[in-house]
Structures are given as structure tokens and as C-alpha cells.
C-alpha positions in Angstrom: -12.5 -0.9 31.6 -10.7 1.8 33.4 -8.2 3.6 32.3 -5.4 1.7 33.6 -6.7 -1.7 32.2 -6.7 0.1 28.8 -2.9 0.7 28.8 -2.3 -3.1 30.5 -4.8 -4.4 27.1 -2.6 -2.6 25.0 0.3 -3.9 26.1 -1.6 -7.2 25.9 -2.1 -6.6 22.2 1.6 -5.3 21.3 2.9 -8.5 22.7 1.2 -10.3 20.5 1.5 -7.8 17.8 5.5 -8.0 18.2 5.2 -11.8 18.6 2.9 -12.2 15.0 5.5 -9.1 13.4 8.5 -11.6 14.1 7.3 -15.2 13.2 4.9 -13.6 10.5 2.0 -13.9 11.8 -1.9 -11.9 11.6 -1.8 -8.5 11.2 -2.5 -6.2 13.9 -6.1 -5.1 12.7 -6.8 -9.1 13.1 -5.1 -9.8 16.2 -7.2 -6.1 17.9 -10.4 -8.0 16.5 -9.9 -10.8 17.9 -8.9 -9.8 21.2 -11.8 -7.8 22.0 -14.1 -10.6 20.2 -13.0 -12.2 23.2 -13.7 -9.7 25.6 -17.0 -8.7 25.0 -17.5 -7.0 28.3 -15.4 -3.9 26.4 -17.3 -0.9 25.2 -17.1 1.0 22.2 -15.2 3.7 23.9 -13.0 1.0 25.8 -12.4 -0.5 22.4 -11.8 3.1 20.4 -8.7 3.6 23.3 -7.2 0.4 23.1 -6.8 0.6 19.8 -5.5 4.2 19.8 -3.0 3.4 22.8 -1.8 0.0 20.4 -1.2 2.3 17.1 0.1 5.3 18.7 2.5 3.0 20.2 3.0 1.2 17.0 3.7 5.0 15.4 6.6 5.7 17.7 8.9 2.8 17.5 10.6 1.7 14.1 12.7 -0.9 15.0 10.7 -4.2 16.4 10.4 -3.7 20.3 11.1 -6.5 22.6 7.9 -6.3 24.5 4.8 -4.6 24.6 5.5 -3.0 28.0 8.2 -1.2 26.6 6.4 0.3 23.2 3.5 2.0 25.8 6.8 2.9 28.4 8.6 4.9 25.6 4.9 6.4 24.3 4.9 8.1 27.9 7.7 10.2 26.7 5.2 11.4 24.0 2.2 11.5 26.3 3.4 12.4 29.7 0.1 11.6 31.3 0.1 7.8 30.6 2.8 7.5 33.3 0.5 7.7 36.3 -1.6 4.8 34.6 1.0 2.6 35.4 -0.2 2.3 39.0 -0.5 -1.4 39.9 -4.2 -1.6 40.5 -6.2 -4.5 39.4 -5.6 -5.0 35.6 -3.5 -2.1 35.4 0.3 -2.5 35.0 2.7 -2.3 37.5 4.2 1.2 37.9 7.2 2.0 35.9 10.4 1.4 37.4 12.7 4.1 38.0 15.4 3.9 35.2 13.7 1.3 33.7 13.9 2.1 29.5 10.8 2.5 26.8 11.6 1.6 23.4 13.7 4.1 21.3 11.3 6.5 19.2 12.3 6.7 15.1 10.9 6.7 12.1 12.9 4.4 10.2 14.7 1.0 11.5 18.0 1.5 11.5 19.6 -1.3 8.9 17.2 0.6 6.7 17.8 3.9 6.8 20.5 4.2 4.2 18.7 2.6 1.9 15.6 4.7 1.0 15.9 7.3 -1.7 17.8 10.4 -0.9 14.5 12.7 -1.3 12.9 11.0 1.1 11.5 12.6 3.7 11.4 10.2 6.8 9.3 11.7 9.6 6.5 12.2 6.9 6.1 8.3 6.0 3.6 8.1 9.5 1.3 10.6 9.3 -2.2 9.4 9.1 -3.5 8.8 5.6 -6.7 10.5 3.6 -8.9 8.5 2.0 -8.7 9.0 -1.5 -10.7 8.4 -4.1 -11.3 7.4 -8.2 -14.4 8.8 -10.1 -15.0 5.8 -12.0 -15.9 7.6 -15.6 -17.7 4.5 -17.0 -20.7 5.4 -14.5 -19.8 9.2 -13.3 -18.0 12.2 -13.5 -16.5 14.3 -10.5 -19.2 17.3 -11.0 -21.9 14.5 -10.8 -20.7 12.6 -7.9 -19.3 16.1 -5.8 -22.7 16.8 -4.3 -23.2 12.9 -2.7 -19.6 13.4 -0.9 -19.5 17.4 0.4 -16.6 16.2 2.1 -14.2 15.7 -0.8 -12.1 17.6 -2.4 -10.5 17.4 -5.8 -6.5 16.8 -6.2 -4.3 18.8 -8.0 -2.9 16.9 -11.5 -5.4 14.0 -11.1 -8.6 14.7 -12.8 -10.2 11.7 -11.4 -9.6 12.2 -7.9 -11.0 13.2 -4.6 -9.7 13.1 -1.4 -11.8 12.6 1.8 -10.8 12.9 5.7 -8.8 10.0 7.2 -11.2 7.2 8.4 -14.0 8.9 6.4 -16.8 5.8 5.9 -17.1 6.4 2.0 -18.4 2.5 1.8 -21.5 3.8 3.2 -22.0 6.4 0.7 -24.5 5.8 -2.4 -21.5 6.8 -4.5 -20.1 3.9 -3.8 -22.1 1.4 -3.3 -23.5 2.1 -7.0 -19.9 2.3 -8.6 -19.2 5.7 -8.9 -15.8 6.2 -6.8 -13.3 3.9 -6.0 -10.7 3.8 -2.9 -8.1 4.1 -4.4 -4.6 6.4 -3.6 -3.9 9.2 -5.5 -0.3 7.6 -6.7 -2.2 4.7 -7.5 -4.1 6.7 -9.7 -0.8 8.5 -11.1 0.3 4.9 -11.8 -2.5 3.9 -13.7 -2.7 7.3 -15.9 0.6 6.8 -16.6 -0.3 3.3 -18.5 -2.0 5.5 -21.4 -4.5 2.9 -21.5 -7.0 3.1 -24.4 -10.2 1.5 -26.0 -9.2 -1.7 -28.1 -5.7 -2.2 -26.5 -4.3 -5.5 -25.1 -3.4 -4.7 -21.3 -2.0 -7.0 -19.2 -2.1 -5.9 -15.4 0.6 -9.0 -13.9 0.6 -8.2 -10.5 -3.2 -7.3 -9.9 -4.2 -8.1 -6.9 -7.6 -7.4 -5.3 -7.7 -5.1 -8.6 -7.4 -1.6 -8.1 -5.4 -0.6 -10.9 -7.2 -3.1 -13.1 -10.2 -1.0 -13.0 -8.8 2.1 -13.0 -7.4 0.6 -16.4 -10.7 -0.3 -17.3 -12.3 2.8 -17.1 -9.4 4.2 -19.3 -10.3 2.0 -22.0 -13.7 2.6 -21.7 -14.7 -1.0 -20.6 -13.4 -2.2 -24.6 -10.5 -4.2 -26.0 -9.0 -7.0 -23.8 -7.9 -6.7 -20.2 -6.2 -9.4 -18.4 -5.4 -9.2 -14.1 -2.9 -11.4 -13.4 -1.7 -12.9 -9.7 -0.8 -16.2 -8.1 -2.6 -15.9 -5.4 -6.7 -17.0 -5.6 -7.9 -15.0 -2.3 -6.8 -11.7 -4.2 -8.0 -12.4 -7.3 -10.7 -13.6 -6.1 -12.3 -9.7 -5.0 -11.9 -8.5 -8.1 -15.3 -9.9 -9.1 -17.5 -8.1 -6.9 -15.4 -5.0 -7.5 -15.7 -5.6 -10.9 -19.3 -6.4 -11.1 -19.8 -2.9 -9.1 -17.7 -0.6 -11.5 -20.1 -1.8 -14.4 -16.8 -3.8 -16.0 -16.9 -6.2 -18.2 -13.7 -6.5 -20.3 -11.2 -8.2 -17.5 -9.9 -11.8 -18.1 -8.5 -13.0 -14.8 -5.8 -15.3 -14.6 -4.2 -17.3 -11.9 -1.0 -18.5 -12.2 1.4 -20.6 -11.0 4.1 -19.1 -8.7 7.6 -20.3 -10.4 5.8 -21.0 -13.1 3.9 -17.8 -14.6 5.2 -18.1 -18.2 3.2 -21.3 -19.0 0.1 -19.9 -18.2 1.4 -16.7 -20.2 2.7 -18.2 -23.1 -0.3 -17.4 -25.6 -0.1 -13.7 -24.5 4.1 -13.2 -25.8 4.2 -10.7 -28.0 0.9 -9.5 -27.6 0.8 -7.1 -25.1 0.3 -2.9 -25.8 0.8 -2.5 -21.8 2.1 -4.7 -19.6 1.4 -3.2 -16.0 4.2 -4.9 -13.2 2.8 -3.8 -10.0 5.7 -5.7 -8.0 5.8 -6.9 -4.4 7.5 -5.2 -2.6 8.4 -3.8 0.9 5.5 -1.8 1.2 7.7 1.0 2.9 5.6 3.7 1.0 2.4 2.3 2.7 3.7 3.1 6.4 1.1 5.8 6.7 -2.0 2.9 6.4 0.2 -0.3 8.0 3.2 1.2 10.3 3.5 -2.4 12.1 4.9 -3.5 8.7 8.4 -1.7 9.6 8.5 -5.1 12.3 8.4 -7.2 9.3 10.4 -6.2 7.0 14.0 -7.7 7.6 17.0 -7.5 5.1 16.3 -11.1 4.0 13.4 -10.4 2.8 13.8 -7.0 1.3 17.2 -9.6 -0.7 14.0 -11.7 -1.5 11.4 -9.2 -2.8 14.3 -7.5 -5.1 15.6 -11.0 -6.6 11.4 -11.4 -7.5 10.9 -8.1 -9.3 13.7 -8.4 -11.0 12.6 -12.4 -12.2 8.8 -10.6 -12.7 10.1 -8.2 -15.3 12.2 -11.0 -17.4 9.3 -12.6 -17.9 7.0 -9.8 -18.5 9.3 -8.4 -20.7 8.3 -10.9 -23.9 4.8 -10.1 -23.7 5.1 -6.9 -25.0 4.4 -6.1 -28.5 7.3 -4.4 -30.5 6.9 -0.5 -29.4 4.8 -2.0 -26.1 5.0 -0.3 -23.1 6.0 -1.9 -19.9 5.0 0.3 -16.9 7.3 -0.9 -13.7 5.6 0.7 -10.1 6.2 -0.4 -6.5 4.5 1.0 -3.1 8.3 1.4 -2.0 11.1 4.0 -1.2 14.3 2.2 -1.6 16.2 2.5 -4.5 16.6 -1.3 -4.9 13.6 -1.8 -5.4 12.4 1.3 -7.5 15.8 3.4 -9.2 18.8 0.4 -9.1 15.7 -2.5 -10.1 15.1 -0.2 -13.5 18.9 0.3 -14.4 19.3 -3.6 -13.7 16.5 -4.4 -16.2 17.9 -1.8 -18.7 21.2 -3.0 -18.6 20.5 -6.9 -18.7 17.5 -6.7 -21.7 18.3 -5.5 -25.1 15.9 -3.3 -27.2 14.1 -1.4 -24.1 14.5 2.6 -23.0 13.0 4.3 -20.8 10.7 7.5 -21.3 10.3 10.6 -19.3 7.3 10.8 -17.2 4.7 14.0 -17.6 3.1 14.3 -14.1 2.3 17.7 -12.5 3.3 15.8 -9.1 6.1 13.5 -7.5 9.8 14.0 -8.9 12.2 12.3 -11.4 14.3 9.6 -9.7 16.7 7.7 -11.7 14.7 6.5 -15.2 11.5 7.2 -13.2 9.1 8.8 -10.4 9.3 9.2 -7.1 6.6 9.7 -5.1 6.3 10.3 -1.2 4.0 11.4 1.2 5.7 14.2 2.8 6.1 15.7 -0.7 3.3 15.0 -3.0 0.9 14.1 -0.2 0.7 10.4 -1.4 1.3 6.9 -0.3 5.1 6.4 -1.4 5.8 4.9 -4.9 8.4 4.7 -7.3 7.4 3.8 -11.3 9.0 4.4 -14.7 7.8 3.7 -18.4 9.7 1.3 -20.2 9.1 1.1 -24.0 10.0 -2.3 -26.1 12.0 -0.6 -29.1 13.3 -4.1 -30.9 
């Protein structure tokens, strides 16, 4: 490919991008391997632009462009020499007009902006992530697995962690492939430490996913007492297996339940909790950094939707706690509906709860809980309090 049918394939690929971003369609990384699955006459290096051209473009532009011609016009203003790339030839695109506009460069769209937290530092939310990583303590410590991964280097406050280059291959590593780090984000990790997990316990983890916290949780307890992952949705809970099989795990229940109808399946487990873990869905607006098409997505109706969820989550996580049970509340998001108002609400509405102060030598206090950001603590963005069950 030349260089000028590189821009023209990534403006091929943002049309589609915008087009999947706005009836909620594939994510970008599937709609990139797709195209090129198709187009097998591309190179490695034709391949490595493309995708660089589509995400750079991506990076620029908060609020959902109309077309893919304009995200690559307005990254010219960022990278000058694009411009004369735009020449016309066969599979370039035609040249830029004069006048004619490139999308408007932000951060933040617009009809969000006053609603993430005040401490938030906006231009931070997309730089390019680290990887970071969790010694798994049932199989390693960090002095043992330090010399397989030279590269990484330990994090302040989090005992357990390393942090690696962005786009650093650590799957390929003997580390992990026998189950001695996990990718995991150093909030994550925060997260988890902040359960207080131990040996014997009853932990519940309601909202776990593909399982990352789950194992963190795991190794906390030492791989004893009883440890149940939680989701509605099979595909998710579903990897934790493997993962699971990996780490050396043993103790974790899974459970799938029924959207709408989570408290039948939970109904043995009320009152039985120590730690119930409510990873909520969310907006995902502290995850920019890793998935910065996923400002195109998110519309107010949605973020109305995701906050009218949490908040139905937590009444029913609420009974499964033990008296003097601990209910930790987290979401990968930055507005206070969703982290600072969706605590107050829960306080307010549920009798015999308070909240406890949070000991973390990062982040900062927010409300009843902890804020998190990258621009500050060098993390994905979270928000999470501790809620304790005192009647």
C-alpha cells in the first residue's frame, strides 16, 4: 500500500468505526481485523499504519464525527504532513478542499463534560496505558518473578504490582503462562486490596466478569473459604475457567444468573456474605486510555440506564451481607453519578449501612469514597467506597 492508500483505509475503517460506535455495533479492534482479513495483500508495516492512522484519529475527536474523512482531516492539524497525502491518486483520497472542516479536537464530549468529577484531569484520560501487572502470591512473589520480566517495575502502595511498557507481550512470558502475574490495572488491584479478603471468608464478587478481581480475591484468601463470581452473562463467565485453572485456584463457585432476576439465584447466599464485591457497569469513562472509541458510545440515555442499574445492583446486594459485612461499591468511571451521588443515594435509601474511610497511599477521597484517575495516580480511572452493614 502506499502511503496515500493508508490514510484512504483509514478513513475506510473510521466510517465503519463511527457507523458500529452509533447503532452499537463491533468494536474497533474487530472491525481493523476484519478489514485487513480481507485484504490480505496488506503488510505488516501497511497494517501497523493503518491502525496507528485509525487510533490517532480516534484519540483526537471526543464527540462522534460524522464521517471518517473528517476524523483524518482534523488529525492533519496535529500531523501537518498528512495533508499532502490527500492527493487524489489511485486509492488515495481526494485532496482536501480549501475551507473544507476536520472534526473538532477534545478530550471530553461536550454533554459530558460537566459531569465528571471536579478532580478530574481531562486531557490525561488518553494517554496510552502501561501494562500492569498482579504477582499472583499463591504461585510467586515479586522478588521471584522480577528476574523473568527485567522490564517491570514495582508500583508505589501496591505490593503486588508491576508495571510493564504499553503494548509489552507479557502473555508470552513464562511468568505468565505458568500463573505467576496477572494483567491486571493497578486500581484494579487497589479495588481488590481494599475488600480485606481473608482465608475462610464468604466472598461474593456480583459483577465478575472474565474474573480479574475474583482472583485477585483469591489469592488474598489464600485459595480457602468460599468464593462465588457472579454475572449474567455466560461468554464472561465463561474465561474465568482457564484463568482460574492457570492461577492454581480452586475455591471459586461461579454463578450465572438471570438478568432481572438475580435474587432468585441468590437467595441461599442472604445474609451470608463477609464481602460482597459490586463491580458495577458502568460508562467505562476511566478506561479511555485502553478503548477511546467508547466516548462514541456513550450517550446520555445510556449513562440514565447504567446509573438506574447500579443503583437496582446494590438493593439487592445489600441483603447478602452478613451483619457487620462489608459491601465494597467500585466502577471504572469518573462521573459522580455513577461513583460519589450513586454512594449517597444508597446511604440515604438503606438503613443500617455507613461508610468507612479508605487507607490507600494513592488516589484521593471523593465523597464517601476514592477517586482514582490517570492523570493523578497513573491508573485507569475508578471510583470505590467501603460500605459496612451495621444492623
Amino acid at each position: 500500500m502506499t502511503p496515500s492508500a493508508r490514510i484512504q483505509a483509514a478513513i475506510d475503517l473510521l466510517d465503519a468505526i463511527i457507523a458500529a460506535a452509533r447503532d452499537g455495533g463491533p468494536a474497533a479492534d474487530t472491525l481493523i481485523a476484519r478489514y485487513f482479513k480481507e485484504r490480505r495483500y496488506a503488510g505488516s508495516r501497511d497494517r501497523r499504519a493503518v491502525r496507528d492512522h485509525v487510533y490517532d484519529a480516534i484519540r483526537r475527536v471526543a464527540d462522534r464525527p460524522e464521517a471518517g474523512r473528517a476524523a483524518m482531516i482534523g488529525l492533519v492539524e496535529a500531523q501537518p504532513e498528512l495533508a499532502a497525502l490527500f492527493d487524489g491518486s489511485t486509492h488515495a483520497p481526494l485532496p482536501i478542499e480549501p475551507g473544507e472542516a476536520g472534526a473538532a479536537a477534545g478530550a471530553v464530549p461536550g454533554w459530558l463534560q460537566p459531569l465528571l468529577a471536579a478532580p478530574v484531569e481531562q486531557d490525561a484520560l488518553l494517554g496510552r496505558a502501561p501494562v500492569d501487572l498482579r504477582v499472583n502470591r499463591l504461585k510467586a512473589t515479586p522478588a521471584q518473578v522480577a528476574p523473568e520480566l527485567p522490564d517491570a517495575t514495582p508500583i508505589e502502595g501496591i505490593p503486588d504490582a508491576l508495571r510493564l511498557p504499553e503494548g509489552y507481550p507479557v502473555e508470552q512470558s513464562e511468568a505468565w503462562k505458568r500463573g505467576a502475574v496477572e494483567v491486571q490495572d493497578a486500581g484494579s488491584q487497589l479495588i481488590s486490596a481494599a475488600c480485606g479478603a481473608q482465608a475462610g471468608q464468604t466472598v461474593i464478587d456480583l459483577c465478575a466478569g472474565a474474573g480479574g478481581k475474583t482472583l485477585a480475591l483469591a489469592a488474598a484468601m489464600g485459595g480457602k473459604g468460599r468464593l462465588i463470581a457472579a454475572d449474567t452473562i455466560r461468554n464472561r463467565i465463561d474465561r474465568l475457567a482457564p484463568r482460574a485453572e492457570r492461577a492454581g485456584v480452586t475455591c471459586i463457585e461461579r454463578l450465572l444468573l438471570d438478568q432481572g432476576h438475580e435474587a432468585r439465584a441468590l437467595a441461599p447466599l442472604v445474609g451470608q456474605a463477609d464481602i460482597v464485591l459490586v463491580d458495577a457497569p458502568c460508562s467505562g469513562t476511566g478506561t479511555w486510555r485502553r478503548n477511546p472509541e467508547a466516548r462514541w458510545r456513550l450517550t446520555q440515555a445510556r449513562l440514565d440506564r447504567l446509573v438506574s442499574e447500579q443503583a437496582r445492583i446494590l438493593d439487592f446486594a445489600a441483603p447478602l451481607l452478613a451483619p457487620g459485612g462489608l459491601l465494597v461499591y467500585a466502577t471504572c468511571a469518573l462521573t459522580d453519578r455513577e461513583g460519589r451521588d450513586q454512594v449517597d443515594a444508597f446511604l440515604a435509601r438503606q438503613a443500617g449501612w455507613s461508610a468507612e474511610p479508605i487507607a490507600a497511599d494513592m488516589g484521593r477521597a471523593h465523597g464517601h469514597g476514592l477517586l482514582l484517575t490517570p492523570g493523578h495516580d497513573g491508573t485507569d480511572g475508578f471510583y470505590f467506597a467501603r460500605l459496612r452493614r451495621t444492623a
